[in-house]
N, C-alpha and C positions, 0 to 999 in steps of 0.2 A: 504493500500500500504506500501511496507518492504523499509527500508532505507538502507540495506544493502544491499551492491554490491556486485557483480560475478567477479570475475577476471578467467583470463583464463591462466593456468600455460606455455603453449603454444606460448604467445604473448613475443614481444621483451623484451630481460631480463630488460635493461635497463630503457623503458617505463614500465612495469610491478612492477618494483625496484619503480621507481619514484610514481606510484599509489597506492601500500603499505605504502609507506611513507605517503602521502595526505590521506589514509582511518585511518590509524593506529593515524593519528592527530586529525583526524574529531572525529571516530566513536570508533576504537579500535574492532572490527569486519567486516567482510568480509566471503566470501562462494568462493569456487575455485571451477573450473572443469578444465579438460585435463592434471590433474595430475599426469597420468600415472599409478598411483597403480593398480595391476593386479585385475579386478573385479570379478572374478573367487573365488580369496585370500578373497576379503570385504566378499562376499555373506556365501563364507562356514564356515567362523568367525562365521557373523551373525547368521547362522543358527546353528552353537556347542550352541553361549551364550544362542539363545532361548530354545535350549536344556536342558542346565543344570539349567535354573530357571522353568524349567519342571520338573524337579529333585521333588520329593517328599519333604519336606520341611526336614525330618530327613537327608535324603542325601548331602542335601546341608548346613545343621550344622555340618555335618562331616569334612567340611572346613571352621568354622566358627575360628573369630579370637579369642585368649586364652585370652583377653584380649584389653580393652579397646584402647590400643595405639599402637596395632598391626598393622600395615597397612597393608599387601600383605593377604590377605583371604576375606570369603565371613562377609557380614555386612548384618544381617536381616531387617526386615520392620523396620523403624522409629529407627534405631541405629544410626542413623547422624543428626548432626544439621546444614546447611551449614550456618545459617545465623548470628550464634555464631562465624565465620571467621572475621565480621566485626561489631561483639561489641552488634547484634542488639537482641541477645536473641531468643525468638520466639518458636514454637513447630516442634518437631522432622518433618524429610522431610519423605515423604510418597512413599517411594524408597527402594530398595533391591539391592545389588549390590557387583560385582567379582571383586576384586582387584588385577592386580600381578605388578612386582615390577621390577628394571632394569633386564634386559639379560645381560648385559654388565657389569662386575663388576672391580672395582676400583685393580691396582693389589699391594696396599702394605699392609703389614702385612701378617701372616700367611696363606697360601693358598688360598689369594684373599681378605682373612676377612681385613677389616679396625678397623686400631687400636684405633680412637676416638670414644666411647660409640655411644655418639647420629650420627654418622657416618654410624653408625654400625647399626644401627635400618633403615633406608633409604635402607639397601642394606639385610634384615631380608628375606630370602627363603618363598617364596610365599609357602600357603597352598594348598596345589590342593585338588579336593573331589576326594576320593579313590574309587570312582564308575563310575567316568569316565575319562576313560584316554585320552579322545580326546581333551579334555577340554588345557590341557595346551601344545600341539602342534600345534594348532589352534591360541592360544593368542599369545603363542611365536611368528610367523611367524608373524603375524598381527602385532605385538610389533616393530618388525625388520622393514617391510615396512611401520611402520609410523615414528621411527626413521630417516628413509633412505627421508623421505618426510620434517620433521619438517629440518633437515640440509639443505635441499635445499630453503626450506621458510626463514630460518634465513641465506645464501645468500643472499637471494634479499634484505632481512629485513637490513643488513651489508650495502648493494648499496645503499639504500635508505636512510640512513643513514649517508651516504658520507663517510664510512668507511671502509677499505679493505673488498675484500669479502672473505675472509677467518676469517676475524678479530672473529668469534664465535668457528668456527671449533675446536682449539685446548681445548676452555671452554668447552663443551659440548661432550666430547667423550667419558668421564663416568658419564653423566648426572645423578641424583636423579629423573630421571622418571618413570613414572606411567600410566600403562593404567587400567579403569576403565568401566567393563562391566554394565549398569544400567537396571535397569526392573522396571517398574511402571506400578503396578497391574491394573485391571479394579477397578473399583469406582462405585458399586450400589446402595452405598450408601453416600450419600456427605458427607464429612469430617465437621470437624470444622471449622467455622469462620478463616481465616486466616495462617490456618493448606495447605501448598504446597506440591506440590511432590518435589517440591526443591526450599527453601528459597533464597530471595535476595541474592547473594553473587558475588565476584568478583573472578577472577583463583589466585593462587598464583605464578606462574612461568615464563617462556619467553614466550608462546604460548600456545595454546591448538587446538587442530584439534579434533571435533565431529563429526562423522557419526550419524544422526539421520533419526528416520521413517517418517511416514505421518498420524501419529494416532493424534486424538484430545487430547486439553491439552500440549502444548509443549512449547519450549524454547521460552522467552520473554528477551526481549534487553530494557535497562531505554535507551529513547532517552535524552539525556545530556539538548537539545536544545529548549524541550519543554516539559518535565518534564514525558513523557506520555512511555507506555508499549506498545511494538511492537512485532509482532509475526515475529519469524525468520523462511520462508518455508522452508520446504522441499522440494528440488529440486535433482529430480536423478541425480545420481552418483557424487555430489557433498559432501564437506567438510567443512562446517563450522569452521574458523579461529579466535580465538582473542587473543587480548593481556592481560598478564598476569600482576599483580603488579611487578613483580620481573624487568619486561622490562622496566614498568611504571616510574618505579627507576631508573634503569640504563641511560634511557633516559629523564633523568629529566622531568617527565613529558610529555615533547613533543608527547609520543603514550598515549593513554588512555589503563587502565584497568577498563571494565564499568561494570555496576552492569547487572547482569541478572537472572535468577529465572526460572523453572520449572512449570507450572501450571495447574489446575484441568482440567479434561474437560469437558462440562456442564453436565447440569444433565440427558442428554437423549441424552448423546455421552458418555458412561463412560469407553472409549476404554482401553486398554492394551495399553503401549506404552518401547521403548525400545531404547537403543543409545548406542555407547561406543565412551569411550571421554579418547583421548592419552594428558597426561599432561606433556609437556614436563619442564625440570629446567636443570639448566647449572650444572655443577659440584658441587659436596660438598665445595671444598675448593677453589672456583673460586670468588673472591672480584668483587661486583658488586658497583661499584663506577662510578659516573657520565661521561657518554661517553664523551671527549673532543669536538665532533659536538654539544652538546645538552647542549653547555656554552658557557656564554659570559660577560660581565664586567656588563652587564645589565641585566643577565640572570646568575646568580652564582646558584652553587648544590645547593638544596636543603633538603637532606640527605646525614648524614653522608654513607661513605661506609662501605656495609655487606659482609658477606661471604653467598653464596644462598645455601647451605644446614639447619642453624642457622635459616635461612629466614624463609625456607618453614615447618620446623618443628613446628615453632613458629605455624604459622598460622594453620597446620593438629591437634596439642594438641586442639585449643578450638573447636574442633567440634565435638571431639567424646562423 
């Protein structure tokens, strides 16, 4: 039985505001439905990304990254290590996966480009493969509608919080986000000991929204409470929510960002499985410093404040 709850994006904002708050304390995960995203939009995403890791393996290194610290391109089997995010070492994740990079770009400096280096790498012109052009019309759109979705959950997120609801809006409108298309191959053969499709790790940023399948082998949640690994279902047309460290921060703690992992799936289930997971992060030069709701004389910050671009770079360098 899943410890994670359904909320329904449809329910009174205010009660909904107020449940966010209570999950994002407790667990730092949650799954939504009545989101409204056109499902027409999810489906024909879904069905480009399965497409292009259809792609002959040459075609899809024709959008591979030029380099290790590339982010917006494609990343082959076992080029990532997610669980080098949080120190723990480990063996490469057993994943493949499409990366593109903001739509919405920052507008100073020449022609959009941003004039701080590692600024500038955050906002680096995604790769497309040159064999299919469907490929990055599909992402876009999907990119925009989850954009247009993560604003309305950091709403509520703002209510619950006890803090204007707009108080995110003007942080977040050249966000350093990321959406990330994944593919995890069939498995005929079990891996090594220890070896995941995706290692312990926790998100870096304010949110994260995942569309996931129903294939074996899937996302697992550390329950905080009892030390134990929980399978997150999949549940149509729903979207998997958590908090990110970057929030974990801001809100002194108060939300959890919780560990979660990718895992095999047994040895006579050795499905293909596939997800894309939108990462959302507040602006480059947006200071994330302890929300004044989430202190108190008995409750002082705990971290100094960051700027969430510095943040999230830090943490994307140890993994590749």
């Amino acid at each position: 039985m899943t410890f994670i709850p359904v909320l329904d994006m449809r329910a009174d904002e205010s009660d909904l505001a107020t449940e966010i708050d209570r999950v994002c304390s407790d667990i730092g995960f949650f799954q939504i439905v009545g989101h409204g995203v056109d499902r027409e939009l999810i489906d024909r995403t879904w069905a480009t990304v399965r497409a292009f890791f259809d792609l002959p393996l040459a075609e899809r290194l024709a959008a591979a990254r030029p380099r290790p610290d590339y982010p917006f391109a494609y990343v082959p089997m076992a080029g990532e290590t997610l669980s080098n995010s949080i120190g723990d070492g480990g063996q490469p994740d057993l994943k493949e996966t499409f990366n593109m990079g903001p739509v919405v770009r920052p507008p100073n400096g020449l022609a959009g480009r941003p004039t701080d280096p590692d600024e500038a790498v955050l906002f680096l012109p995604t790769l497309w493969p040159p064999t299919m052009a469907s490929l990055r019309p599909a992402l876009e759109a999907y990119f925009v509608a989850m954009d247009d979705l993560a604003a309305r959950i950091l709403r509520l997120c703002a209510i619950g919080l006890g803090l204007d609801a707009d108080f995110f809006a003007p942080r977040i409108d050249v966000g350093t986000t990321a959406l990330r298309a994944l593919n995890y191959p069939d498995q005929p053969v079990p891996p090594p000991p220890g070896q995941l499709r995706a290692g312990a790790h926790t998100d870096y940023g304010t949110i994260t929204i995942l569309r996931q399948d129903a294939a074996p082998g899937g996302l697992e949640v550390l329950d905080q409470r009892t030390g134990l690994w929980t399978a997150v279902p999949s549940i149509p047309d729903a979207f998997v929510i958590n908090v990110g460290d970057m929030m974990a921060q801001w809100t002194n703690d108060r939300w959890r960002s919780t560990l979660h992992r990718v895992v095999n799936p047994s040895v006579d289930a050795g499905a293909r499985r596939q997800s894309m997971a939108f990462f959302h992060n507040a602006n480059y030069h947006c200071e994330v410093a302890c929300l004044p709701t989430c202190t108190s004389a008995d409750n002082p910050p705990r971290y100094a404040p960051v700027f969430a671009g510095p943040h999230l770079l830090a943490k994307f360098r140890r993994t590749g």
